[in-house]
N, C-alpha and C positions, 0 to 999 in steps of 0.2 A: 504494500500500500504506500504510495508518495507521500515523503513525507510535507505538510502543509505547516504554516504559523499558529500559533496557538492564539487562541480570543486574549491572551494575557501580552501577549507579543507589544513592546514597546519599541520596536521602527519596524521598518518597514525593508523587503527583498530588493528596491529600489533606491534607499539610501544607501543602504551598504552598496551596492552595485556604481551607486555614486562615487563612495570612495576607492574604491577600487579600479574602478575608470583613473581616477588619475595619476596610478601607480603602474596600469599597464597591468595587474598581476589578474584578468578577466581570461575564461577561457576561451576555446571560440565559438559560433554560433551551434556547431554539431555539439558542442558539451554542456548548452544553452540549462537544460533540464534536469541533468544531474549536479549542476552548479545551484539553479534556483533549491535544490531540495537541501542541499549540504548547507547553503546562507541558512535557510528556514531552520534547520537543525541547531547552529550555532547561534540563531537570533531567538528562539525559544529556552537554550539552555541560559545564555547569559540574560533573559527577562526574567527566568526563575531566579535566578540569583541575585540580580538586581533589587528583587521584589523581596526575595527574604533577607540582602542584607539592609535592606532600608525599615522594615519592615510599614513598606505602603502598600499600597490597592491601588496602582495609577488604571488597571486594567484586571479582570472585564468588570460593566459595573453588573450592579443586581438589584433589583425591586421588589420590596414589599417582604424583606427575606431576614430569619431571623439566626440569628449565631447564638451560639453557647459560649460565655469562659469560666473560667476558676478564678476567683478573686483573691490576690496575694494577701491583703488584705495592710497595703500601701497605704489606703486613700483614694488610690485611682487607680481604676480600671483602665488597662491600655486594651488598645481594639485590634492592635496588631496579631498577624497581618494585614487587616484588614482596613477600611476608613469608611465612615459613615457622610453619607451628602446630608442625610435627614435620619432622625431617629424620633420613633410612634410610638413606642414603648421601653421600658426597662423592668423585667423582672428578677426578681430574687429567688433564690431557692426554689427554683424551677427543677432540682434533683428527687422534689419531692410533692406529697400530693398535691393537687388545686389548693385543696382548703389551707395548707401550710404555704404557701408560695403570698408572697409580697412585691405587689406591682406599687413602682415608686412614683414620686409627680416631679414633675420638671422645675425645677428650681427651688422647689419648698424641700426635694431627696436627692436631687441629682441635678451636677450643673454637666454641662457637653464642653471640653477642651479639644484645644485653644480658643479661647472665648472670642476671638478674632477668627475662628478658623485658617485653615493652609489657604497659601494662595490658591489653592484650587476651588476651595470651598467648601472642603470636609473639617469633619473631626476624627482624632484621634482617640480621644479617652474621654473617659468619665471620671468624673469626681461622685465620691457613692459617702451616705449617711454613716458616721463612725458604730452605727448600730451592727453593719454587716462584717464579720469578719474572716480571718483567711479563711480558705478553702470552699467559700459561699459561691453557687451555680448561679451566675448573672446570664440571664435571656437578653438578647437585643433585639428590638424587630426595627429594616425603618430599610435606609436604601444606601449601599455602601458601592466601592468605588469613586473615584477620581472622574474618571470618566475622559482627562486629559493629560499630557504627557509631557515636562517639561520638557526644553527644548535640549539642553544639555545632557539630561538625563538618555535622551534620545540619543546624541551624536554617542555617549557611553557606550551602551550597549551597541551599536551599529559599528565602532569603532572594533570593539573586543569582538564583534562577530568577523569583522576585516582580518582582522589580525588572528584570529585561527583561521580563518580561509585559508590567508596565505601560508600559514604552518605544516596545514592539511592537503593542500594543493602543490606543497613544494616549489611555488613560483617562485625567482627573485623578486622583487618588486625595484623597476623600475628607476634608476636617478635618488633612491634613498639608502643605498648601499646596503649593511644589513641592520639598519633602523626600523621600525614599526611604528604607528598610528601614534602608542604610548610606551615606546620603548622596547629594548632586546630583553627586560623582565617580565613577559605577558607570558602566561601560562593556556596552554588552548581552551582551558576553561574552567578557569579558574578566575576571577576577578582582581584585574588588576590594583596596584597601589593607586595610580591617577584614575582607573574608575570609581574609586573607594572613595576618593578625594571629593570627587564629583557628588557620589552617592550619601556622601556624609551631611551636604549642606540643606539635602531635601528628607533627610529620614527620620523616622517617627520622633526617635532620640532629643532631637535637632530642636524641637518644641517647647523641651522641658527641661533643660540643661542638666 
């Protein structure tokens, strides 16, 4: 079965085909389709990684859909991996019957972080009543995902997909000797230090010092 991008996929077979156009390391038009599957392959591995080292939800979104976590019992519930555009509910000890389960109210039980939200427009966490503590099953229900893709974040992953192409492919690349995208330290799939770099200014982390 071909392989295809995943709904998670943060660029696109076309951006990386971009960078790679200007290094000359493209195969030719007879290797057209087992080139597009090997990008797809590497731009799906490096979005999963992207997505759990950040730990965002730039991609896919979801509607109307509710999550489970375990509350550390911090203060705040973080939502990773995950991000919320809108949250409908909150409940508590959802581990256990209806009649024991405690649905909380917005602002009088629970505030949504970053009270500014991400530039995207989500949240990541919850602040939860000092009533609930660790190990307490917190329900989410509402609509998570980003739904959009920084720009940077994009060249990231698109970049680290280039650079095991060429790994993978054996090509030289072109007028850059034996330099890459981010350097002769890129592992084929493994996450680079300068994606890391990248990945750090947008991650859940990054909110809450």
């Amino acid at each position: 079965m071909p392989i295809t991008l995943n709904t998670d996929a943060l660029t696109s077979i076309e951006t990386v085909e971009l960078l790679l156009d200007r290094t000359g390391t493209q195969g030719t038009s007879a290797e057209e389709g087992e080139d597009d599957e090997l990008l797809a392959f590497f731009i799906n591995a490096f979005s999963d990684a992207a997505h759990a080292y950040s730990g965002r939800q730039w991609k896919p979104t979801e509607t109307n859909t509710t999550k489970r976590f375990v509350y550390d019992g911090s203060g705040r519930l973080s939502l990773a991996p995950y991000e919320a555009s809108a949250v409908t509910s909150v409940v508590a000890y959802t581990d256990r019957p209806v009649a024991d389960q405690l649905t909380l109210t917005v602002q009088d039980e629970y505030l949504l972080e970053p009270r500014q939200r991400t530039p995207q427009g989500t949240y990541l966490a919850i602040k939860l009543p000092a009533v609930l503590r660790e190990g307490t099953e917190v329900s989410v229900t509402g609509n998570w995902g980003a739904g959009s893709v920084p720009s940077d974040v994009e060249y990231a992953v698109a970049a680290e997909a280039a650079n095991a192409y060429m790994r993978a492919s054996q090509r030289a690349p072109r007028g850059v000797a034996a330099e890459d995208y981010f350097g002769p330290d890129v592992g084929p799939l493994a996450l680079s230090r300068r994606a890391q770099a990248i990945l750090d200014l947008h991650a859940n982390r990054s909110f809450f010092g």
